[in-house]
N, C-alpha and C positions, 0 to 999 in steps of 0.2 A: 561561059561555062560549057565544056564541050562534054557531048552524050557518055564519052568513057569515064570524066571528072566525076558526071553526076551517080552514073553506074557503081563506081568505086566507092563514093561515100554512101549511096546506098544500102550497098553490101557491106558496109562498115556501123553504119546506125542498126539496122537488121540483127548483126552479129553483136553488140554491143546490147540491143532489145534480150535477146535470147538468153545473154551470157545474164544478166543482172537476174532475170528471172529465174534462172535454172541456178545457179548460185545462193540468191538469196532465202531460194528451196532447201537449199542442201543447208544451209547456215540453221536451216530452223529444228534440221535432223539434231545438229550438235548442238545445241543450245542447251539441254537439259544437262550435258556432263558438263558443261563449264559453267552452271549455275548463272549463266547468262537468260535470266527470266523473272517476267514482271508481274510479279505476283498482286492480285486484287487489295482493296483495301484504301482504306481516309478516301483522299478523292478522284480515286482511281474506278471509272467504269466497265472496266472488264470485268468479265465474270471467272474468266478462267487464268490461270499463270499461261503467260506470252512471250515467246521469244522476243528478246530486244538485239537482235542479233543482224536489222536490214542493213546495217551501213557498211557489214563487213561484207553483205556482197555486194552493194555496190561499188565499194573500192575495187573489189575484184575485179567486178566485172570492167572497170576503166581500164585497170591495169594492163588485165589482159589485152582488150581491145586494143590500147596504146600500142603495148608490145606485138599483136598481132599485124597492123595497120602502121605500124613507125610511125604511128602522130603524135610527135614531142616536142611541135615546133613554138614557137614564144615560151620556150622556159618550162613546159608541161613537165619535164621530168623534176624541176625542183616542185612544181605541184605536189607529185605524191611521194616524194619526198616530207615534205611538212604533212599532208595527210596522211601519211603512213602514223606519222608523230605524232599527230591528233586521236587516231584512229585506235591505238593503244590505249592512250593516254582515256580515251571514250571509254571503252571497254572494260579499262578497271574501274574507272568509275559507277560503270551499270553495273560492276562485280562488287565490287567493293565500296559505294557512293563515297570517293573523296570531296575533301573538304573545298570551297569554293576556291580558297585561295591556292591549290595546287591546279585547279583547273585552268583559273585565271592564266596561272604563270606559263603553262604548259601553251595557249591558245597566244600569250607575248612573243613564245619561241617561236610557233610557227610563224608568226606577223614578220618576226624579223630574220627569219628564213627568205620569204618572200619581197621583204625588201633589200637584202642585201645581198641575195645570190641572184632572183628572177628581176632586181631592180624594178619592183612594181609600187609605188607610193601613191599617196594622193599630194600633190604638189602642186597643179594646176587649178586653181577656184577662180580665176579671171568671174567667170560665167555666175559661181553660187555669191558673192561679194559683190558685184556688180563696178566691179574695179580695176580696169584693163593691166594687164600683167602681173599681176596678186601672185605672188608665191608665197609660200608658208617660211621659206628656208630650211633652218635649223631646227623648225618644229615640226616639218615634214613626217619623220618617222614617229614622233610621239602623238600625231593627229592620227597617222595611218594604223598606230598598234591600238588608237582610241574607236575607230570606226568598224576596224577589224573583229574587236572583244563586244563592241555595244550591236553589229548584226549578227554574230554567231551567236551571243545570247538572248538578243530577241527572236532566233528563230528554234532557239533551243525551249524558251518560255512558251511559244505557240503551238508547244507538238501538242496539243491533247486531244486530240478531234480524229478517227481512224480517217485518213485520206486528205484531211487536212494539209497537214505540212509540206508532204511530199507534190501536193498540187500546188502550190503556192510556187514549191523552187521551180517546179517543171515549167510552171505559167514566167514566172522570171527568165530563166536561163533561153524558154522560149522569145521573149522578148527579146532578150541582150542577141540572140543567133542573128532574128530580124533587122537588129540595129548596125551591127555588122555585116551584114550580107547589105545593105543598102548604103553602109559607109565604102563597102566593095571589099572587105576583107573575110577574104571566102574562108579562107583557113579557120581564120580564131571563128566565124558563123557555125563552120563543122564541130569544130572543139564543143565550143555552146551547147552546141545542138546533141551531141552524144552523150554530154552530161545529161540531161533533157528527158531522153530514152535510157538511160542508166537509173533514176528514179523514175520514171514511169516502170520499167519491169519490177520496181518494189511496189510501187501503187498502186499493182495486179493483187498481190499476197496482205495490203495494208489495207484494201478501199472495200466497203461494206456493200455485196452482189446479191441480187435475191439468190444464185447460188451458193453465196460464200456470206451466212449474217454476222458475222465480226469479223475483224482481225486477224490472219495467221500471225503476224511478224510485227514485231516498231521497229522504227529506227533506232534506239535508244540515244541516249547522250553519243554515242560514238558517230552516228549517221548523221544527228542532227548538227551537231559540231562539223563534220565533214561539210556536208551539206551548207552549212552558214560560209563557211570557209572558200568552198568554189563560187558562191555568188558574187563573195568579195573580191577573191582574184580575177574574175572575168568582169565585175564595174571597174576595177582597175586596167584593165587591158583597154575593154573602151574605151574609158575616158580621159584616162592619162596616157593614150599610145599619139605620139603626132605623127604620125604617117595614115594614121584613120579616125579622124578626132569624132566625137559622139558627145555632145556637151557634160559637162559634171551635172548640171542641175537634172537629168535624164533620170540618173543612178536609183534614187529612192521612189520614184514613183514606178519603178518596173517591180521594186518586193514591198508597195506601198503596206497594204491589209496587216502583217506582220510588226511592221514598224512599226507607226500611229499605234496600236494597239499595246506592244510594250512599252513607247514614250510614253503615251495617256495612264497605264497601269502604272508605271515606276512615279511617276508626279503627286498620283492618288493616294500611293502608300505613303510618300515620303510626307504629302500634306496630314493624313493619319500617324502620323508621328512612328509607322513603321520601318521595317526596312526595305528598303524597293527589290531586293530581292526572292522575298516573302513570298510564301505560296497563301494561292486564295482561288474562288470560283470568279475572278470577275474577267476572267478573257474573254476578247470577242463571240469565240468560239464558244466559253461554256452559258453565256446570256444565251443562244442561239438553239442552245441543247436545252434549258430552261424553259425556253418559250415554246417547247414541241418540235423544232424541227430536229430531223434526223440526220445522223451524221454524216450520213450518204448524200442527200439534200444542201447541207450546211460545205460537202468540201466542192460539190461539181456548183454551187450558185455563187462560192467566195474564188473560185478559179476563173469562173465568167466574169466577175465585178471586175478581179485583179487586171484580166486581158484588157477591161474595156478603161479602167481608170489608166494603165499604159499607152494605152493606142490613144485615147484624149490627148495628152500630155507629150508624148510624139508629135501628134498633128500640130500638137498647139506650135508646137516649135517653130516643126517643118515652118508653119504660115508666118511665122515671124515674132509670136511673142515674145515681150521683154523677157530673158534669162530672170530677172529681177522678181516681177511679177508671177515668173514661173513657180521660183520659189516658195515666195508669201502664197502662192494658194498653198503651197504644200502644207504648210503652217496653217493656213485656215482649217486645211481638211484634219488638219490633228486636233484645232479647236472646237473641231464639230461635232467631231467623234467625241472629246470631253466632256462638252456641254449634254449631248444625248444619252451618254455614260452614268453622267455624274451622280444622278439617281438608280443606285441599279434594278430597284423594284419597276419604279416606271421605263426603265428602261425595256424590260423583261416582257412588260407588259402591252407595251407599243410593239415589239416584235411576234409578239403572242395573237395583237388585232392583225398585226399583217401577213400573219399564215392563217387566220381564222374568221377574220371582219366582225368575230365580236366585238362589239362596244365595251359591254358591260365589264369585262374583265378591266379594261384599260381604267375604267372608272374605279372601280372598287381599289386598286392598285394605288390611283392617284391619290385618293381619301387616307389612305395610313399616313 
């Protein structure tokens, strides 16, 4: 990388920082005429009506920096392309809550936007199957529109926590930059990386500061959706690009916390004879808010966990672990999470001794 390379994407993350935050300002101006606000109420903790208005400046803010920077290379422009589609499609929903099954279908389009203009699929599993040349074929686009719909909707189920979500993609998209930049693929590492600082300037106006104690702005369904959407295009570039391969088994343990947490929650409901897509208190995040800690606490300790459960699982690689093995932990750590879950009183309650080293609570807890 020579000093003018690193100069230029400098002044490009910078301008990309700026734009998302000065944008996602202005979004919060208009928000009250387009009825774009999330008003209090059931199990909703704000106290006041809140623009759900971040995602439309973070779009912006890519857009432009695209446009300003010509970085449209690997297909970026069919990106917001289908985000632009989502992005809409978001927004009347936070205006008008559509029904799940128009959402669903809108979030298929985009999948096969992305695989049949940008050619991005998941097709390569050699590595998660443990079965040298494994391809899916003909099931290829129906696995990819199935991985696409089950990570934008678990990241769209974990937004409830202010600073939450938007630190969870930044800690991902952070990772996947790292994973390219050391596979040598400087480009798609910048791409990453801009997205990155595109949510971060929302998680200035989103993250709870002894200056600022709640909230300006969410994401709503339109950011979040965007949001789930770039994570999956970019484990797809990784891991299915052969000119800079990154293993598949890599992909889920870089947005580990978000996953496991809506696998374990949809398993729970559907064993409760509900529907898994049911709303309820039992996310990672609201046991968390239960047991005392605050939500400024709960998004900067689960953005540390997420780096360092990444970086493990990296290394493990690097050193040579089975692909195989890699897996099945992934699978343990979802069974871990259930098992400690699965009570949610004790659950609440163990979280509760480990910001407080009371005992007593965890007892009393245990006894019901």
């Amino acid at each position: 990388m020579t000093p003018a390379f690193l100069q230029f994407h400098a002044i490009q993350l910078l301008a990309c920082l700026g734009l998302s935050m000065i944008l996602v300002r202005l979004s919060m101006q208009c928000a009250g005429l387009f009825g774009l606000l999330d008003h209090p109420g059931g199990r909703k903790d704000h106290e006041a009506p809140t623009p759900v208005t971040g995602g439309i400046g973070i779009f912006l803010a890519l857009l432009i920096s695209g446009l300003l920077f010509n970085s449209f290379e690997f297909h970026l422009d069919i990106f917001f392309i289908a985000g632009a589609w989502l992005l809409v499609i978001g927004v009347l929903d936070d205006r008008f809550e559509l029904s799940s099954l128009i959402r669903f279908a809108a979030q298929m389009i985009a999948a096969g936007i992305m695989i049949y203009y940008a050619d991005l699929r998941a097709n390569e599993l050699s590595d998660v199957v443990g079965i040298h040349g494994f391809r899916l074929g003909l099931l290829t686009p129906v696995f990819t529109i199935f991985i696409t719909l089950g990570l934008i909707n678990a990241l769209n189920m974990a937004d409830g926590s202010d600073g939450y979500l938007a630190g969870q993609v930044m800690v991902a998209l952070g990772l996947f930059a790292a994973l390219a930049l050391y596979s040598g693929n400087l480009v798609l590492a910048m791409q990453c990386a801009t997205f990155a600082v595109a949510a971060l300037g929302f998680w200035f106006w989103n993250m709870r500061f002894p200056w600022q104690p709640r909230a300006r702005v969410f994401l709503g369904d339109a950011g979040s959706t965007l949001l789930g959407f770039a994570v999956v295009w970019f484990a797809l570039q990784l891991t299915q690009n052969p000119q800079h391969p990154v293993t598949p088994v890599l992909a889920p343990w870089m947005i580990a916390l978000p996953v496991l947490d809506c696998v374990v929650l949809m398993l729970d409901r559907i064993r409760q004879g509900r529907s898994p897509f049911s709303a309820d208190r039992n996310h990672m995040h609201h046991l968390l808010l239960d047991a005392g800690f605050t939500p400024a606490y709960i998004a900067l300790s689960m953005m540390l966990l997420s780096v360092l459960i990444g970086c493990i699982a990296a290394i493990a690689v690097r050193a040579g672990a089975t692909r195989t093995w890699v897996v099945l932990a992934y699978f343990c750590l979802i069974g871990a999470y259930w098992a400690f879950s699965f009570n949610r009183q004790r659950a609440v309650a163990w979280l509760r001794f480990l910001r407080t080293g009371d005992k007593h609570e965890t007892i009393v807890f245990n006894e019901k």
